[in-house]
N, C-alpha and C positions, 0 to 999 in steps of 0.2 A: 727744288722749288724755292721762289725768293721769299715766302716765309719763311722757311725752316730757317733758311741760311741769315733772313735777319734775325729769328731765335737764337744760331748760335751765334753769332756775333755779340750778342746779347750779355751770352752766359760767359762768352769768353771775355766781356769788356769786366765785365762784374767781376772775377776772378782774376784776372792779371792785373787791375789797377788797383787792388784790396789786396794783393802779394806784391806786388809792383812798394806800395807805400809801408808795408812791415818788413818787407827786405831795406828799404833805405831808411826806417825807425833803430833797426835793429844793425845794421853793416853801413849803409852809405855814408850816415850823419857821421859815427865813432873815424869812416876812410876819411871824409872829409878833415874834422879836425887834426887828422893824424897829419894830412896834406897842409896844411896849414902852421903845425910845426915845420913838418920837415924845412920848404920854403923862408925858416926862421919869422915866422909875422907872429910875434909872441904875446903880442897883448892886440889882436884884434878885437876891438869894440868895446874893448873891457874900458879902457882909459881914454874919454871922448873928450877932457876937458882936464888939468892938473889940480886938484884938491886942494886946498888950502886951509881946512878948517881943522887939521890935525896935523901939527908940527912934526916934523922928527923929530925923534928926542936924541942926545950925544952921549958919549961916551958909554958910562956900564951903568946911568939913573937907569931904574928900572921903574913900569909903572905897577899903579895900585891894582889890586885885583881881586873881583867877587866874584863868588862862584853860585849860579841861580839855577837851583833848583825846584820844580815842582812836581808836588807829592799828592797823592790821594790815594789815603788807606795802605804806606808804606813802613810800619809799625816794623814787620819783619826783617828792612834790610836798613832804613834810614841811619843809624848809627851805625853800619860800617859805613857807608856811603858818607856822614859827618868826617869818620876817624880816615878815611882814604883822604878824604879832599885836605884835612887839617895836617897831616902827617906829609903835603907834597914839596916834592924840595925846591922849594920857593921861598924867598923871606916870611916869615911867621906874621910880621908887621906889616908886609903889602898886601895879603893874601888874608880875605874873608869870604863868610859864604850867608847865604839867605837861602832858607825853604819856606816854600810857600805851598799852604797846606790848604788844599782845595777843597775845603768840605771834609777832612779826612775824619774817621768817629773811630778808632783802633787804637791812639794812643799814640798814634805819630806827632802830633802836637808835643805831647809830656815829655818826652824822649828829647824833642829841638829842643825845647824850654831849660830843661836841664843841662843841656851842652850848650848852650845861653847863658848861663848861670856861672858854670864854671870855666868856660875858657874867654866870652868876652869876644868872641870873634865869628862868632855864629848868631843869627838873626831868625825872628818865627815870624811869620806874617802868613793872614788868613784871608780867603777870597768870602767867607762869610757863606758859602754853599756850595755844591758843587757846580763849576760853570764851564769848566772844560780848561786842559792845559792851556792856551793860548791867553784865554782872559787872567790865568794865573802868571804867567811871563807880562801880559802888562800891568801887573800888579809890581811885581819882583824886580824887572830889570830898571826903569825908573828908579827904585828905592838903592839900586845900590850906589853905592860911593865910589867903589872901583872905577878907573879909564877905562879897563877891559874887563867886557865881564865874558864870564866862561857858561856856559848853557848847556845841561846836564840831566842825564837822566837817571832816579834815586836807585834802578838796581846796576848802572855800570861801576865799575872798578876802574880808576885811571889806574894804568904806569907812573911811576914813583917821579918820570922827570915830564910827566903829559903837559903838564898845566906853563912852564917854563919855554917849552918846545912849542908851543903855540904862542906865549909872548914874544918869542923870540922876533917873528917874521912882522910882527908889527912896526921893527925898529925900521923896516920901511914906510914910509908915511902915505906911501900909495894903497897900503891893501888896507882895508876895514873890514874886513873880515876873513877867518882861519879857521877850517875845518879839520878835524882828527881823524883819525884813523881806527873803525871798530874792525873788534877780535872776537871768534869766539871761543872760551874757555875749554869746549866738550863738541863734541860733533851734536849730540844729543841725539835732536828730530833732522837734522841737518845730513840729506843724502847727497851725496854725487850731485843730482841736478840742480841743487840750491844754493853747493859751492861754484858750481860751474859759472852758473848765474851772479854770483857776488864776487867772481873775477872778474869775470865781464864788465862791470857796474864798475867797479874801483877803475878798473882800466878809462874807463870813459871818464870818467871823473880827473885823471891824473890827465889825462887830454885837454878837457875845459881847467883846469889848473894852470896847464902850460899857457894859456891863452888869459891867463888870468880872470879868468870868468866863470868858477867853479859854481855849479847850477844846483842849488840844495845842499847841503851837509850831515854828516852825519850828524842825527839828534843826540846821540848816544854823548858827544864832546865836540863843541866848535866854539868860537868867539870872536866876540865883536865890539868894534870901538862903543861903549856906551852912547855916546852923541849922536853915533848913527843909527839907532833903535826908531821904528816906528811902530805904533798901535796898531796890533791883529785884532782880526776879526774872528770870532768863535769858533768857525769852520774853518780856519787858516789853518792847512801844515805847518808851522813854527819853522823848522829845518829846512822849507824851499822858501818861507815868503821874507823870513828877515835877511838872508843873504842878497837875494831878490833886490828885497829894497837898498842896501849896501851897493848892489852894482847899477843902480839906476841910480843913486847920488852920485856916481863918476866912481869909486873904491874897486878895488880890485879885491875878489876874492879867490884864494886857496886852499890846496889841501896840504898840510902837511904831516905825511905817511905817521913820521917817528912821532909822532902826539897821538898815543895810545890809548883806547880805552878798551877792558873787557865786561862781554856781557853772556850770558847762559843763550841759548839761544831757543827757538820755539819747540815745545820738546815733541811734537810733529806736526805733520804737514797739514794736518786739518789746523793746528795752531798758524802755522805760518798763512793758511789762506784765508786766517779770522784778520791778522795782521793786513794781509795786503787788501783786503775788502776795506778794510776802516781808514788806511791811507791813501787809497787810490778813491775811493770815494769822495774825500775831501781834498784831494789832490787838485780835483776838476775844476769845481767853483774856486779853486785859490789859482789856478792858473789863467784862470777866464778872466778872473779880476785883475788880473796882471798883462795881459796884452792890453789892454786901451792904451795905460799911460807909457808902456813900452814904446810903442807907434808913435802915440802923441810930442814924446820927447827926440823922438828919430832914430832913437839904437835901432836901427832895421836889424845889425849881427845879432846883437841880443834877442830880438823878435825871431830872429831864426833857431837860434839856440835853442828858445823857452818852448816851439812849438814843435822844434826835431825829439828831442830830450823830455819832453814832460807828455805837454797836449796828447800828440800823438801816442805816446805811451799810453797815457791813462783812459784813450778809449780806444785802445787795437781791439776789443770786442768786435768791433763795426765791420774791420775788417776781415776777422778772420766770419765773420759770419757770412762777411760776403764771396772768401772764398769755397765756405760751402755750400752756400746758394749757385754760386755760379758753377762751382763741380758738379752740385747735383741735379741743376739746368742741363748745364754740356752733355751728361750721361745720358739723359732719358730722349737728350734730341739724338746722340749716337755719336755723339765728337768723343774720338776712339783717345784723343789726349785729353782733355777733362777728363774721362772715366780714370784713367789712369791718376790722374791728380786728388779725386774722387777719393779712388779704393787708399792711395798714401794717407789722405786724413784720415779717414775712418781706420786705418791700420792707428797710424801714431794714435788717436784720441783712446781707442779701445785697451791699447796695449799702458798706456799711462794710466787709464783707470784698474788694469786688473792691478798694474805694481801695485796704486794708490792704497788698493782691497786688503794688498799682502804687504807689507811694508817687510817682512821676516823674508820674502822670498824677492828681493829685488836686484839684480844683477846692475850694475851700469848703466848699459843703453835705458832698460826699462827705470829705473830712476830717474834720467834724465825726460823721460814720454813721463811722467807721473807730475816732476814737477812745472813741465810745459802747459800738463790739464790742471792743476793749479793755479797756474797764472793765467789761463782763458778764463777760468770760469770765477775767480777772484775779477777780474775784467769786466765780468757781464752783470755779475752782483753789485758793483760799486757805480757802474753805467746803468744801474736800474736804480740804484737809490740816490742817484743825485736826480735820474728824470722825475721819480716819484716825490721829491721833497721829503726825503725819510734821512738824509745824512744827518749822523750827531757831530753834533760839538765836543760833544764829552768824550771822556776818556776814560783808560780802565789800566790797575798799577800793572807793568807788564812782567811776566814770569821768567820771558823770551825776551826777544828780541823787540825792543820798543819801534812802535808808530810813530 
């Protein structure tokens, strides 16, 4: 009948082109860039124009450097986190730091103040309430003195030689900005699926490095020519929007692997999905605000990048929604491959929630199904609180693995 048959058509349009677009989110984009080394085109899009507002520097001058952190309510770790940054093997004399204490009432104040006091090379500065990391970085990064400043968060641990291994790559004058490379200390909450997933993610990121065009950084430890700093906005990611702005002044940014830092990580998966809720939330409107002037300037590669790599990530809810709509259209019209497509979901989503229930009884595969219904449903949460006008600014000191 040519209803039915424009019915499935329907269901099958709905379904292959919402798997169609998270197969090339997740496989096509990472082939493509891989295609684009291989070919040697090593800085496409990245470098539209040659920089000039940041000299190379010769020989072995090395530049100044501050280390900006922001803090709220980090009482428990802030003084290691002072004595790691103070102790890296970097000159003592190039090498200062600033926290900036967001409202914190714990005592993390008294703590800076005293390592102010006695070493002269640490700074306290207060955003006067709590207004959310971002408004604390543009408090902090402005104020420091440093060329390059390093951006940090109070529970990571650098490597003894992190903060060196990032100035390092500056002695090119084309990149402005250098991302680190996080570790975790403990498996902890960290299963099978979440590693699997954070290979993946590095791998793509060493991809947009080759190309010079590293898309976000890790919060955890990254840096950037101070000069190139610009004003966030309260819902801004920090870790996608300043690099951002760094590759839309013409700078190249990268990663580099050996600039260490370690962190605990979320001590489980109900943590890691409080995590990816509060950055993919705000991930959205910080991405939204960044296509206009992407277009506007003509990085069309960068415009593809921002929307293969970020956009499309931070609302694949849409899609996978609409491969279950369209599976469970196809089923009930009787299209014998939908059904099949059908029962695979409802297989993976069921089989990821029982691991999720049993974290003590979880083999592999079902790890990997647990932490897949994690990320949908982390997806749908952050895609309902940016449509609701419910995303916060604010932020919270992390236990785990920092937003």
């Amino acid at each position: 009948m040519p209803g039915v048959e424009a019915a499935q058509l329907g269901a099958g349009m709905a379904f292959w082109s919402a798997f169609a677009v998270l197969c090339y989110t997740y496989f096509g984009y990472p082939a493509l860039l891989a295609l684009a080394s291989w070919i040697g085109r090593s800085r496409v899009g990245a470098l539209p124009c040659a920089p000039t507002e940041m000299p190379a520097r010769s020989g072995d001058q090395l530049p100044t450097v501050t280390v900006v952190v922001a803090a709220w309510n980090e009482g428990a770790t802030i003084a290691d986190k002072i004595e790691n940054t103070l102790n890296q093997s970097y000159p003592a004399e190039l090498l200062a730091m600033i926290v900036v204490s967001d409202g914190s009432t714990d005592g993390t104040d008294e703590i800076v103040e005293r390592y102010a006091a006695s070493t002269g090379r640490v700074r306290l500065l207060r955003t006067g309430g709590q207004q959310g990391k971002s408004m604390a970085l543009n408090l902090g990064v402005p104020a420091a003195r440093g060329e390059i400043v390093v951006l940090t968060d109070a529970n990571a641990t650098f490597a003894p030689e992190a903060v060196a291994r990032l100035v390092k790559r500056f002695s090119d004058s084309r990149v402005g900005a250098v991302s680190g490379e996080l570790k975790y200390r403990t498996s902890g909450g960290l299963d099978e699926g979440e590693g699997v997933y954070w290979r993946y993610e590095q791998r793509v990121k060493l991809l947009e490095s080759a190309q010079q065009s590293l898309l976000g950084a890790n919060g955890s430890i990254y840096a950037i020519r101070r000069g190139l700093f610009r004003p966030l906005r309260a819902v801004d990611v920090n870790d996608l929007r300043i690099p951002y702005e760094v590759l839309l002044q013409g700078y190249a940014v990268v990663l580099e692997p050996a600039a260490v830092s370690y962190e605990r990580p979320a001590p489980s998966l109900w943590g890691e999905y409080r995590r990816k809720v509060r950055i993919m939330s705000r991930a959205i409107p910080t991405v939204l605000k960044l296509t206009g002037p992407t277009l506007a300037r003509g990085r069309i590669v960068l415009y593809w990048q921002l929307v293969s790599h970020k956009l499309l990530r931070e609302i694949q809810a849409i899609f996978f929604l609409g491969m279950l709509v369209g599976g469970v259209w196809g089923a009930l019209l009787g299209d014998g491959l939908l059904s099949v497509m059908l029962a695979g979901q409802l297989a993976l989503y069921l089989s990821g929630a029982l691991a999720w229930a049993n974290p003590g009884m979880r083999p592999r595969l079902l790890g990997l199904a647990a932490h897949f219904d994690m990320i949908v449903l982390a997806s749908f949460a952050a895609l309902g609180l940016w449509l609701t006008g419910r995303v916060r600014p604010t932020w919270r000191p992390a236990r785990g693995a920092q937003g």
